[in-house]
C-alpha positions, 0 to 999 in steps of 0.5 A, spaced: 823 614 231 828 610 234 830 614 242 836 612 244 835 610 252 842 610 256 838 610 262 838 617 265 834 622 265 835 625 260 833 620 255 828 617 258 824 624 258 826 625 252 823 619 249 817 620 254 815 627 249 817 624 242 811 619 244 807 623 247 808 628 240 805 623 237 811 619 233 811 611 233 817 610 238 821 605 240 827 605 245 833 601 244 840 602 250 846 600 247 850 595 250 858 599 249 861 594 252 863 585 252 863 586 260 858 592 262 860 591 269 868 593 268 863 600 267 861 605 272 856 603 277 853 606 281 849 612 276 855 614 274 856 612 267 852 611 262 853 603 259 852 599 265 847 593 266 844 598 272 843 602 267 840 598 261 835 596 266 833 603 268 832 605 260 827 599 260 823 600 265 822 607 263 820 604 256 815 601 260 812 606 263 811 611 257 809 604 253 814 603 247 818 596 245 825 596 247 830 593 245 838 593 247 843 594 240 851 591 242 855 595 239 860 594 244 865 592 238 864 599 234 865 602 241 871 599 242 875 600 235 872 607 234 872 610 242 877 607 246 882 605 242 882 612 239 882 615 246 888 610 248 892 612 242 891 619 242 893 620 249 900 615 247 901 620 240 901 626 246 893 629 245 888 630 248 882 626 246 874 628 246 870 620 248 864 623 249 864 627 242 868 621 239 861 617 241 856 621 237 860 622 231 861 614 231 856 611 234 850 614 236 850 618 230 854 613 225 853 606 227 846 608 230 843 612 225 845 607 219 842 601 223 837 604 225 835 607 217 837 600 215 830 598 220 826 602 217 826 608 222 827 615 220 831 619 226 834 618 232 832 621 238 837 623 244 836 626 250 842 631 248 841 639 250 841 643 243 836 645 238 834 643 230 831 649 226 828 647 220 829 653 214 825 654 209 828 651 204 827 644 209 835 644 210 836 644 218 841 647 222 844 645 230 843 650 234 844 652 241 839 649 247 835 655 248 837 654 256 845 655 255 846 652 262 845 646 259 847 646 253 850 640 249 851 643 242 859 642 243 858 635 243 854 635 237 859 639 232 861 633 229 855 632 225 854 632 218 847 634 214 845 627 213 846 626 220 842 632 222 836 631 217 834 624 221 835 627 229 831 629 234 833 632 241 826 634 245 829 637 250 833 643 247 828 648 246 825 648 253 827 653 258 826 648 264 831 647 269 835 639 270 830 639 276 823 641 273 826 635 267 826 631 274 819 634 276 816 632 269 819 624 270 817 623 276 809 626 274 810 620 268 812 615 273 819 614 271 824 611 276 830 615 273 827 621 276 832 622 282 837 618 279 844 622 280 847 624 272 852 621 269 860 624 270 867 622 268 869 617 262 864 611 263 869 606 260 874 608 266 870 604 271 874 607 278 875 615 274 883 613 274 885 615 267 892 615 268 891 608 272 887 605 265 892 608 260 897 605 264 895 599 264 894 599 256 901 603 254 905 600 261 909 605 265 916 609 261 919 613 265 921 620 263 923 627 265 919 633 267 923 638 264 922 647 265 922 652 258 930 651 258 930 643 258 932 643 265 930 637 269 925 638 275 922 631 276 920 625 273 914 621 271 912 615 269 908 616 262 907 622 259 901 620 257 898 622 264 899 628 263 894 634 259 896 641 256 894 646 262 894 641 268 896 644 274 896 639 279 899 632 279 906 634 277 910 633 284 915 637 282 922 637 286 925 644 284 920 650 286 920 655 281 924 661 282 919 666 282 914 661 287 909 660 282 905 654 280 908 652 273 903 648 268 904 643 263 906 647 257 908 641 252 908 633 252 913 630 247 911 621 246 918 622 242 922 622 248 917 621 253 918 629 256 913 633 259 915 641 259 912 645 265 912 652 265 908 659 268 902 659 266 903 666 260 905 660 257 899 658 256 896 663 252 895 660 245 893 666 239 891 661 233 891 654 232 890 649 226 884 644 225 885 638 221 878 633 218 874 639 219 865 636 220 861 642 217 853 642 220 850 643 213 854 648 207 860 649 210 863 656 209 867 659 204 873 664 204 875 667 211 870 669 216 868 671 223 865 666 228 865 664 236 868 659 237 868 654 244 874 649 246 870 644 251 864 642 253 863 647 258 867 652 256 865 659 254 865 663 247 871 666 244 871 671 238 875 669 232 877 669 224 877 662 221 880 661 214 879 655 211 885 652 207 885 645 203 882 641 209 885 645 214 882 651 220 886 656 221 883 658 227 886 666 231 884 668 236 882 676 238 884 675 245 889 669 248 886 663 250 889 657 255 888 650 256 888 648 248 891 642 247 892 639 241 886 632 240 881 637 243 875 640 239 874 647 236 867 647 235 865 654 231 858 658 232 855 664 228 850 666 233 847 661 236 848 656 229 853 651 230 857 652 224 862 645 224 867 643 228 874 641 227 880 637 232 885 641 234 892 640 230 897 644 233 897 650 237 901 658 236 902 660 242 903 668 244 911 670 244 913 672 250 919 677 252 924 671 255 923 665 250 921 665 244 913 663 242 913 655 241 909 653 235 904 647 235 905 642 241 
């Protein structure tokens, strides 16, 4: 078995078990960058040198061979360039869920069968139930503080059939996983988890966009096309966002406005009040199914961020696309972002979001897609 190290915590605990549970392990980091020090530093990324050291160290405590894998050319092609055109296309990307879709269970994976290895291990919070008849399903982390299974609705059966996540199907908390890692005499016990984007080495997206798309200035305009101040790309901006937009017209009724829709057509950002944002259906395109995927229409729960919380919907699939509605309206969905779709605790498939159909409202009529 092969356990992917990114030297954090998580992952060095989590191969710790696997050997401890008797699988032939072998720990491998994976070098995502050509200069790893333009990454976080600090423990706050994930890719860095520091962090490649970290993950040896701990190999060596439990007693495994390790080795680092350069996939720096795969990560470049298939996550940063994706996060940077689809902010440039006006969506909102998803880089974590991006890289567990094409690199750690994509170009890992693959490598690591080629090898001779059987499965992958991570130290991702979720669960594999094994049925019956021996097909496997992703479900939930039995601990749903911390449960990571949004991030992992992008795999497919194969993909499930070869992973491993020893930390799913326990109730400890994040200081009890410290706790173990200090009794195995692992040096990453109080290292500080990891946050934000690891490729955006100072956490300014909006500086590191610009910087590969330059600078265009637009207008920031209100429901009506009225302009109420300038930007200088819209690609700094995301559906929902609040702050940030400097605004030099109030609105009339004193409330905060909130960006509603973001055009790279004509490099215009619409603001507006925040009923605006209620979105009751969306479309979901290149749909990834976690075993059989459904058939005919059916009721589910669905979650729209890493964090964020269930919602009831009906899903009907037509071609390859989601239709996905709402029971109740729900905020914040931008095109680019995932929907990640639930029958319990099962992930049942994920999908990205196309276009969004928001609730029609007394003084304008209701805008369809984004």
């Amino acid at each position: 078995m092969l356990a992917a190290m990114s030297g954090g915590v998580d992952s060095a605990v989590a191969a710790a078990r696997a050997a401890e549970a008797g699988h032939d392990v072998t720990g491998v980091h994976l070098a995502l960058s050509a200069n790893p020090q333009s990454f976080r530093t600090g423990a706050r990324g994930c890719c860095t040198i520091e962090d490649s050291r970290d993950a040896r160290r701990a190999a060596d405590v439990i007693g495994i061979p390790f080795y680092v894998w350069d996939l720096a050319e795969r990560f470049r092609a298939d996550v940063v360039e994706d996060f940077v055109a689809e902010y440039a296309a006006g969506r909102t990307p998803n880089p974590c869920l991006r890289c567990n879709e094409k690199i750690k269970f994509a170009a890992l994976l693959d490598k690591a069968l080629a090898l001779g290895f059987d499965a992958v291990c991570t130290g991702h919070y979720a669960t594999i139930v094994t049925r019956d008849d021996g097909s496997r399903e992703l479900h939930r982390a039995d601990d749903a503080a911390k449960d990571q299974s949004y991030v992992l609705g992008v795999l497919d059966e194969r993909q499930l059939a070869h992973a491993m996540f020893p930390l799913g199907d326990t109730h400890t908390t994040k200081d009890e996983i410290r706790a173990e890692a200090e009794r195995r005499g692992l040096a990453v016990a109080r290292k500080p988890d990891s946050h934000d984007i690891c490729f955006i080495a100072d956490g300014d997206t909006q500086g590191f966009l610009a910087g590969r798309l330059g600078t265009a200035e637009g207008d920031i305009v209100d429901e009506n096309g009225q302009k109420l101040g300038s930007h200088s790309g819209a690609y700094g901006f995301t559906i929902g966002q609040r702050k940030g937009l400097r605004l030099g017209v109030p609105a009339p009724d004193g409330k905060p406005r909130f960006v509603l829709d973001i055009s790279p057509v004509n490099n215009t950002v619409t603001v507006g009040p925040a009923e605006a944002l209620d979105v009751i259906a969306l479309t979901g395109i290149n749909p990834r199914w976690c075993g059989e995927p459904p058939t005919g229409a059916g009721f589910y729960t669905a979650q729209l961020r890493a964090h964020g919380d269930d919602v009831p919907v009906t899903v009907e699939r037509v071609d390859n696309e989601l239709r996905v509605r709402f029971q109740h309206p729900v905020r914040g969905v931008a095109p680019g972002q995932a929907v990640v779709l639930y029958d319990g605790t099962r992930v049942v498939g994920s999908a990205t979001i196309a276009t969004t159909e928001r609730a029609r409202r007394d003084e304008a009529p209701a805008p369809t897609g984004s």
